[in-house]
N, C-alpha and C positions, 0 to 999 in steps of 0.2 A: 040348258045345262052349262056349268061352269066351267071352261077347260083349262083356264090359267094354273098354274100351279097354289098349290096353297101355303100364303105367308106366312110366316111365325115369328116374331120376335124372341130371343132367351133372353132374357137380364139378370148378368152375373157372371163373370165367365173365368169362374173357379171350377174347380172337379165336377160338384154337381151340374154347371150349367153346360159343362163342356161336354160331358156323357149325355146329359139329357139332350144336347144337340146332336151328337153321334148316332146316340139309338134314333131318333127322327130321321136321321138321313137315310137311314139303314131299314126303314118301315116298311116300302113297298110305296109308301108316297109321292107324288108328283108331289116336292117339297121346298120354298126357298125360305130358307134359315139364317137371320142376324143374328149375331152373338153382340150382348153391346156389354159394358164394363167401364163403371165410373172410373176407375184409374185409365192411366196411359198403357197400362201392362196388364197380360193375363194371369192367370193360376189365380187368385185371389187367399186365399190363408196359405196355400203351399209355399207362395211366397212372402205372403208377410203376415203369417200364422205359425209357422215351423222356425228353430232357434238355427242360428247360423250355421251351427258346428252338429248341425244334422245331417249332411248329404245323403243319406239311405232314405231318408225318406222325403228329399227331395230329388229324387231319381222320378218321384210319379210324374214329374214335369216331363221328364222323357215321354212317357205314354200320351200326356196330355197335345203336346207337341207334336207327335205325330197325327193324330185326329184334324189341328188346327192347320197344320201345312197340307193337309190336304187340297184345301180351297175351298172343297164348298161347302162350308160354315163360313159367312163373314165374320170379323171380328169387326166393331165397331167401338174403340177405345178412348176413353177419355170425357163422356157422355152419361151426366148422372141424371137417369129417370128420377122428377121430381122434381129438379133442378133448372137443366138443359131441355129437356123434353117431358110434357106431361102423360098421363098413362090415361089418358081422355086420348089426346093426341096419338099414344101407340094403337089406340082400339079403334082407331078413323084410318091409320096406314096398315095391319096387320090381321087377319084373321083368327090367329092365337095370340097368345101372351104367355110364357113358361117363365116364371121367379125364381131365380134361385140367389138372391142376396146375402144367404147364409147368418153368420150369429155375427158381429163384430162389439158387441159390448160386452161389459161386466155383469155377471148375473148379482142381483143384492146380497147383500149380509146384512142386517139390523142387530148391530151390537154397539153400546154407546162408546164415542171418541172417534168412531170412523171418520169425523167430518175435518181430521187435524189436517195441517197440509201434507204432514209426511204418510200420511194414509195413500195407497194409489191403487189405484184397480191393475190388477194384472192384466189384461187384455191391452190398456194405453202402454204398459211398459214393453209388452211384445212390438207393438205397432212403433215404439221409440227405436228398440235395438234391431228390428226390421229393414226401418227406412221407411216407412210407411208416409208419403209423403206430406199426408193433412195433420199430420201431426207435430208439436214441436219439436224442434230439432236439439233443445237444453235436457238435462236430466239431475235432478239432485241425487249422489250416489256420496255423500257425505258420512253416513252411517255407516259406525266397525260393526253393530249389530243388525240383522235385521228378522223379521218374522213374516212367516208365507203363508198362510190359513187356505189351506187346500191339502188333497194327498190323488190332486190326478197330474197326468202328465205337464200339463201345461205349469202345474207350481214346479215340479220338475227344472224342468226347464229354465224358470225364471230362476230357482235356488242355484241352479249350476252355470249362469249366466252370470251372476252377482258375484260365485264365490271362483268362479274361472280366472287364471291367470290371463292378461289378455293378452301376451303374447301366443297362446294359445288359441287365439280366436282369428288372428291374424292372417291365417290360410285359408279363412272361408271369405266368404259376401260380404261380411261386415261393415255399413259404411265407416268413412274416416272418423266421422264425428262421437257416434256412438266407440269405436276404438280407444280411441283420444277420453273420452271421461270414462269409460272401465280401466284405463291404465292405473287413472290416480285417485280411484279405488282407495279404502282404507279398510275397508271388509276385512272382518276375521272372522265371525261366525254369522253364518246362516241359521235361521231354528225352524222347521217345517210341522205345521199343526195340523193333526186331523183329531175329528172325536170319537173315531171309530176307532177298532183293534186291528190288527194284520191282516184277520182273512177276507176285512171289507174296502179296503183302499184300493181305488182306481190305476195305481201305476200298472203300467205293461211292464213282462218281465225286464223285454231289454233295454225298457229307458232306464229302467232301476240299475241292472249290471252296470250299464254304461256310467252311472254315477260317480263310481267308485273309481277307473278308469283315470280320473283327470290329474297331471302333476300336481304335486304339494296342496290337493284337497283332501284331507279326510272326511270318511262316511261314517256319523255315529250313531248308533242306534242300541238303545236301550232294554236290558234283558225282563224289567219290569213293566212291559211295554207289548207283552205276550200274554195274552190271554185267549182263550175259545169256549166257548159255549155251543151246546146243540146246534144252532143257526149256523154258529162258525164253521162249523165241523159238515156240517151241509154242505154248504158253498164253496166248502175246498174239495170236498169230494166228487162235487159236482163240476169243478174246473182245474183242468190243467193247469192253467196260465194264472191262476189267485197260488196256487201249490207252489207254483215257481218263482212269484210273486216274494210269498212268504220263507222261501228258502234263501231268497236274498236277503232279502231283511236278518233273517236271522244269521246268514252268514257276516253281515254286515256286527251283529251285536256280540259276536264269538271275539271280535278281535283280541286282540292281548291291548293293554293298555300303553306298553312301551312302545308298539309300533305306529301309534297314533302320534305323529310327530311333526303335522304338514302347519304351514304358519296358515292355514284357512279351514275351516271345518263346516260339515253342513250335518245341521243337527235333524232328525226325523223325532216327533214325540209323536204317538198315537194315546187314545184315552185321553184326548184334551183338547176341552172344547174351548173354542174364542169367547170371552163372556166379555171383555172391556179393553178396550186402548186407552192405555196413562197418561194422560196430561202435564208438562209444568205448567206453571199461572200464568205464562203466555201462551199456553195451547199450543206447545210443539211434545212431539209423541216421546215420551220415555220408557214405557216399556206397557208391555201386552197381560194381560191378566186371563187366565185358563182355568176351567173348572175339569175337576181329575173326575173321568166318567167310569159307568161299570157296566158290562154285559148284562142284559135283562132275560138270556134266554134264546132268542128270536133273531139273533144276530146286530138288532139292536142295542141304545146306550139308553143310560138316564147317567143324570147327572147325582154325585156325590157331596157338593156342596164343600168339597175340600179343593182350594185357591191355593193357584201359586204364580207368583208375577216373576215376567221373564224381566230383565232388562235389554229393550232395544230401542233402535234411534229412528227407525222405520216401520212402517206395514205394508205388506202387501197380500191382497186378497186373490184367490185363483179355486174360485166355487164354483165356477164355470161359466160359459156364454150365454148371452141372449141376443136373440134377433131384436132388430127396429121397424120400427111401422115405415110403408112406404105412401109416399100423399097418395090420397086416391083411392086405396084400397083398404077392405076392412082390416083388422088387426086384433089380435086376442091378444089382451094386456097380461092377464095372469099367465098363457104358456110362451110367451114372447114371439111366436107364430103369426103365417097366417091361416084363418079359421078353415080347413080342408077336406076332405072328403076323397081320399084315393087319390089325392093331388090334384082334385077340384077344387078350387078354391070357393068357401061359401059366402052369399052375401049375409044381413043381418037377418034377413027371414030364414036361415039357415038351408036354402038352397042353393045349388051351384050357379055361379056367375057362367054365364056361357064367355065361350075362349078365353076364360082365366085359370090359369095353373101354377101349382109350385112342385117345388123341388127340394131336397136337399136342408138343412139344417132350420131354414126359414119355412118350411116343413114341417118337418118333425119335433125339432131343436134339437139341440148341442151334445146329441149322441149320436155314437156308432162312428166308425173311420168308413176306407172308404168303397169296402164291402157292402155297407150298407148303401152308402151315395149313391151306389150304380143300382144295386133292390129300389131304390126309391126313384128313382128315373125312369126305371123299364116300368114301371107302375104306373107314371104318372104321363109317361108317353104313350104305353099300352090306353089311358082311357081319353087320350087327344085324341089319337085313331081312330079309337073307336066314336068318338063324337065327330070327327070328320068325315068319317065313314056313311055316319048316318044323317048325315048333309048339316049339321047344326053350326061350320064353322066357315062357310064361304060368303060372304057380304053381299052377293048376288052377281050380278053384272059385270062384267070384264069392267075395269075401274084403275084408269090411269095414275090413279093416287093412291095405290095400295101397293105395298112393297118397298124394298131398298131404294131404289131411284128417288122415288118421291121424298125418303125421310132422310137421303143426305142432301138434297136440295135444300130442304128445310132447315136440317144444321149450319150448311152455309149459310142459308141466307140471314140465320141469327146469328152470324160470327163462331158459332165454339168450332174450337178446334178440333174435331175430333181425329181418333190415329188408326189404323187397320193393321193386318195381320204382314202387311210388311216392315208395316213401320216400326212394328214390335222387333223383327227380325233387325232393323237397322240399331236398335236401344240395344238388343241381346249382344251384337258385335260388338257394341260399341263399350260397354259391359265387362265382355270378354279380354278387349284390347288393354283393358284399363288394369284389368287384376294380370299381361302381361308386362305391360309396362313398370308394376310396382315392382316386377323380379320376387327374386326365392326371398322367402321371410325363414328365418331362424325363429324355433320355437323353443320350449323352456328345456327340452331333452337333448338342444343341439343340431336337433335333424334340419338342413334349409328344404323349407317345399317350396310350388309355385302356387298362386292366387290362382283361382278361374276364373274370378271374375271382380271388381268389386262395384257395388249399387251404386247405379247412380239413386238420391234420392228427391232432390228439387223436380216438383209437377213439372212449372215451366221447361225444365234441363229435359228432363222426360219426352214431352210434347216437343220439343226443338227439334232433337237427335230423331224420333219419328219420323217428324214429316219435315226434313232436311233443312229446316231453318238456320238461322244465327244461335248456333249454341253459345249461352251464358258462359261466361269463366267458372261462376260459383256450381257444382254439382249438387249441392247441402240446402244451401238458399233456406229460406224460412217459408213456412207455409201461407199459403193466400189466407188473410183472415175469416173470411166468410166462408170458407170450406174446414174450419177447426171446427172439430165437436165441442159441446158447451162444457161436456163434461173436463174440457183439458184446454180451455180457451185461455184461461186463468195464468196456465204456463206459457203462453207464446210471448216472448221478451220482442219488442219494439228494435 
């Protein structure tokens, strides 16, 4: 009989991978648990998925934070399974294997003209105004017009990030860099597309409230832009939070037309679907073409066949996430997943891989906040246990090459750097130190706050301040080229 403890590797160590290492700890298991995470830093979208000038919901870093200081979860940072280490490799040092890599791309749109340069996937621009370090650190924000083809939070977001004064952005995280190109801005109107009606759009009530909220933004939304049918009339009666939804909206469409006076505005159309992006003859975007849709009944659209072309100098799409295939493991192209079973993960004979599991958005996909993260963890840990239980996850033999020890050896001895959960603590200070040193910033109503914090966003800087090296002068630096996705490879300036 086996009496070592049983290893587990997570990979990913955002919400879901940090709860799905929590509830393991908390199992009744003789348990030792690495947390690894290809960045230098943890939380993974709370930190560089959530818009700067969110602090309420990044408070879940509080929560996460305490779990992690605990100790015993290792963090193991800096370290991309796939990369750095193969998951052949993790299944020869670990007994499990728990995924939770979550969504970080663009889910498709097939509408023709996407392919201009001023087209960009919403997700890359998060990961820009984030700080996300693999990313470039340029942004073309040239465009007085621009158009956001979504109606969930995240176009949110991205509309009120565009049409935000930046002195306004000033007293959050916000790196220098992203600051510095939203200042010179020329933005005047925002226009946000969905092809649905009121009572089928994605916004939570209080991203919507919060919209309206921002200096010299106006919110406009249109009273032609109201419709319900049967379906619709379901679905509001069936939710709270679509009722509260739509009471925004509408209070947003009551305005009086003279108090609409702010020099930036952010337009909402619903009943208008994306059908084509405008070209001049050198193929740079001039404006968005929408087909005006109609209720079918069902809560559904179809389309009307009545066009109307917006003029704008930009696109951005925000239709939602998808997960990426990790080497090594199977992958389901059409739900952007991996193929699973209760958070078993299956191989292609559609049985489970033994001690392979997932978690969390690379799961399920790109639904549910983080009520759901935590349901889909105790699921997926619930049926580790129980294959632990029933002896399917112990490799045999006491085996000096199974666990933590063994696999930071291994890292050393092929050079990467990897960082841990102090070292995170020394970046978080050092963070901190940085949004006191910039002092109170004055915002557009006058009021001076102070920063908390602001981002460092160079890996290298990252990795330094970690593990107590020679920190670089540059914080910003540009990204390692072979760690750019392909999809935005195009943008890293030499």
């Amino acid at each position: 009989m086996n009496t070592r403890p049983l290893s587990v590797a997570v990979v990913g160590a955002g919400p879901a991978g940090i709860y799905a290492a929590d509830i393991l700890s908390k199992s009744g298991l003789d348990v030792s648990i690495d947390l690894f995470e290809r960045l230098p830093a943890p939380y993974g979208l709370v930190r560089y998925g959530v818009a700067p000038d969110h602090p309420r919901i990044k408070q879940i870093i509080v929560a996460l934070y305490k779990i992690l200081q605990r100790g015993d979860i290792r963090l193991v940072g800096n370290v991309e399974v796939g990369r750095d280490i193969s998951v052949a490799e993790l299944q020869e040092h670990y007994d499990a294997l728990v995924f939770s890599t979550g969504a970080d791309t663009d889910a498709p749109l097939d509408i023709p003209g996407l392919e201009a340069p001023e087209c960009y996937g919403g997700a890359d621009f998060v990961s820009w105004y984030d700080g996300h370090p693999d990313h470039p650190r340029t942004w073309d924000l040239s465009a007085k017009e621009v158009a956001v083809i979504g109606v969930g939070n995240v176009a949110l977001d991205i509309a009120r990030v565009l049409a935000k004064h930046s002195a306004d952005l000033m007293t959050t995280e916000i790196p220098a860099n992203v600051a510095q190109a939203l200042a010179a801005s020329p933005v005047t109107d925002v226009h946000v597309f969905g092809r649905r009606g009121p009572a089928q759009v994605k916004f939570t009530p209080l991203e919507l409230r919060e919209l309206g909220k921002q200096p010299d933004v106006d919110v406009i939304v249109y009273e032609e832009d109201f419709e319900y049918d049967e379906g619709s009339q379901a679905a509001l009666a069936a939710s709270n939070q679509q009722r509260q939804v739509v009471k925004a909206l509408e209070g947003y469409a009551m305005q009086e037309p003279e108090d609409l006076t702010a020099s930036r505005r952010i337009h909402i159309h619903l009943f208008a679907a994306p059908a084509e992006v405008l070209t001049d003859e050198e193929g740079h975007v001039v404006g968005l073409r929408t087909e005006r849709t109609r209720l079918t009944g069902d809560g559904g659209v179809t389309g009307t066949g009545q066009m109307r072309d917006w003029p704008v100098q930009a696109v951005y799409r925000a239709v939602g996430y998808a997960g990426s295939p990790i080497p090594g493991l199977p992958f389901d192209e059409a739900g952007h997943v991996l193929p699973n079973e209760g958070g078993r993960v299956l191989g292609e004979d559609g049985r489970p891989l033994t001690g392979i599991y997932a978690t969390g958005w690379i799961r399920r996909g790109p639904i549910g906040l983080i009520g759901s993260t935590k349901s889909d963890a105790q699921e997926t840990i619930t049926n580790l246990v129980a294959d632990a239980e029933a002896g399917l996850l112990h490799a045999g033999a006491e085996d000096s090459q199974v666990g933590h020890e063994a696999v930071m050896a291994l890292l050393t001895e092929r050079g990467v750097p990897f960082t841990t959960w102090q070292g995170w603590e020394l970046l978080d200070a050092y963070e901190r130190e940085l949004g006191q040193d910039h002092g109170p910033v004055e915002v557009s109503n006058g009021e001076a706050r102070d920063r908390e914090r602001v981002k460092v966003v160079s890996r290298e800087a990252m990795t330094a301040i970690s593990r107590s090296t020679s920190v670089p002068e540059d914080l910003i630096g540009q990204p390692e080229a072979d760690r750019v996705p392909e999809r935005v490879a195009h943008r890293l300036q030499d």
